[in-house]
C-alpha positions as CSV (number, residue, x, y, z in Angstrom):
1,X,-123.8,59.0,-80.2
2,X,-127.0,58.6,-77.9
3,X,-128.3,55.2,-78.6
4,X,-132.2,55.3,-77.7
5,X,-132.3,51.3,-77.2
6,X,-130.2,52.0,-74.5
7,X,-132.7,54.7,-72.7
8,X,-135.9,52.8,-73.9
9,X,-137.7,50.5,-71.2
10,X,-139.8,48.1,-71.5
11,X,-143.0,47.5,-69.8
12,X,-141.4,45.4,-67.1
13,X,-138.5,47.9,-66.2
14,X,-141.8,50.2,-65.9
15,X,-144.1,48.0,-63.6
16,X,-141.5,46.1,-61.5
17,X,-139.2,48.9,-61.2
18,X,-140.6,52.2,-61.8
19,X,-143.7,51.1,-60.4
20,X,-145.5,53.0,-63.2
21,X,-149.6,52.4,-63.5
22,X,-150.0,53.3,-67.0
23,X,-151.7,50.5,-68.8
24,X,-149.9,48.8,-70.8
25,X,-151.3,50.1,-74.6
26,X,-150.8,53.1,-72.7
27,X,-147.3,53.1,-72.5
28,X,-146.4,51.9,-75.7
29,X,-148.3,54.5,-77.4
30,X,-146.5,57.2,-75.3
31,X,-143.0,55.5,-75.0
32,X,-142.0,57.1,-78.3
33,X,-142.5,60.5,-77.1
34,X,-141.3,60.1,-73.8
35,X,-137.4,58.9,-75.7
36,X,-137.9,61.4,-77.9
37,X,-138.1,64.0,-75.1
38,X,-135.0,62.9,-73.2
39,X,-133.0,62.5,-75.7
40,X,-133.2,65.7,-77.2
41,X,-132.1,66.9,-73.4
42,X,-128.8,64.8,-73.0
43,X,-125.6,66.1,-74.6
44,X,-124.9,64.4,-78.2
45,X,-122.6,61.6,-77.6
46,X,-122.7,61.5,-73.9
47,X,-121.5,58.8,-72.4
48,X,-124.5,57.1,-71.1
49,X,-122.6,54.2,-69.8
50,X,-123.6,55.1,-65.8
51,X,-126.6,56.6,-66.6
52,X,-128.8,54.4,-68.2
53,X,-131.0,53.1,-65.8
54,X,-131.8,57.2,-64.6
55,X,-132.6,57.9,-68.3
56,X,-135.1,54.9,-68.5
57,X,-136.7,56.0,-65.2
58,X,-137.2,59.9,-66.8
59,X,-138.4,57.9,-69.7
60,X,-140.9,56.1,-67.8
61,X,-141.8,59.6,-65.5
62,X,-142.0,61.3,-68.6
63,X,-144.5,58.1,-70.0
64,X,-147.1,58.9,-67.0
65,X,-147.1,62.9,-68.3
66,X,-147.8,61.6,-72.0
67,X,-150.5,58.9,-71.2
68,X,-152.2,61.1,-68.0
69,X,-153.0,64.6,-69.1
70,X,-154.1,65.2,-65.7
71,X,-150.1,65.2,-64.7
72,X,-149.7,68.3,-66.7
73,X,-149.0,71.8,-65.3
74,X,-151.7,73.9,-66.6
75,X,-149.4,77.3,-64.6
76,X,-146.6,77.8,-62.9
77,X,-145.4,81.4,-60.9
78,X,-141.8,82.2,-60.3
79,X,-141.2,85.3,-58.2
80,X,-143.6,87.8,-59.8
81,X,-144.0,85.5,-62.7
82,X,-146.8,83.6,-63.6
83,X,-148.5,82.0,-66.8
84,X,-151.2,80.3,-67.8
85,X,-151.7,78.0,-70.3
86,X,-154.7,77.6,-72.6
87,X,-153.6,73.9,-73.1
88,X,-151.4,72.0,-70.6
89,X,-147.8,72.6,-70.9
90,X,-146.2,68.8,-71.4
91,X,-142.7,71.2,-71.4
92,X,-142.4,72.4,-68.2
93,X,-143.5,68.8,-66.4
94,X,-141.2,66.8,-68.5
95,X,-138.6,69.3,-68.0
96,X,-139.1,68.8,-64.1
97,X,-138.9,65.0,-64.6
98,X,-135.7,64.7,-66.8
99,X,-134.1,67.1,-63.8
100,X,-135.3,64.9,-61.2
101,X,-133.7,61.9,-62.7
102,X,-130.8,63.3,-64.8
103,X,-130.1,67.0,-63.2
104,X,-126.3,65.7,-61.5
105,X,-125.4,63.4,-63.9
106,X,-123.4,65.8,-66.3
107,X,-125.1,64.6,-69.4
108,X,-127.7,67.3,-69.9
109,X,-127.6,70.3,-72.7
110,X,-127.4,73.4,-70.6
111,X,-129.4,76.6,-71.8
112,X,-131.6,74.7,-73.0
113,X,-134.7,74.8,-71.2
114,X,-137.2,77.2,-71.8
């Protein structure tokens, strides 16, 4: 079972190691969602054991989406592909960030995405 106290940093791990510039109110008022988000991507009861500080830095990447709206894709184009969104897709950005951190590590639901 995915314990989030295990995936959830605090403000510290965020400044001094994720060197994250989200105020702090700022983070705490989007470090709810930001869990929230990567857990729902990692395998129930993965073993998390090796992989905890990754899942706090998604957490904290995913933080900087939810506090700065400005980090948001707005479209994307894949091949002949392309979309727009009326509002900013929080999705496909912390989708981008949980792979960046997490994609290797074995722990993520496949499928999915999307």
């Amino acid at each position: 079972m995915i314990n989030t106290a295990d995936i959830t940093p605090d403000y510290d791990f965020y400044a001094d190691i994720y060197h994250g510039k989200v105020s702090e109110s700022d983070f705490d008022a989007a470090l709810c969602d930001a869990v929230a988000e990567v857990e729902f991507r990692l395998w129930p009861n993965a073993d998390l054991s090796e992989h905890i500080q990754a899942c706090k830095m998604a957490v904290c990447a995913i933080v900087e989406i939810v506090a700065n709206p400005d980090k948001r894709i707005i479209s994307y184009s894949a091949g002949k592909t392309s979309e727009t969104f009326n509002q900013k897709a929080f999705s496909l950005t912390s989708e981008a960030q949980v792979l960046r951190y997490l994609g290797n590590r074995h722990i993520l639901k496949r499928g999915q995405w999307l």
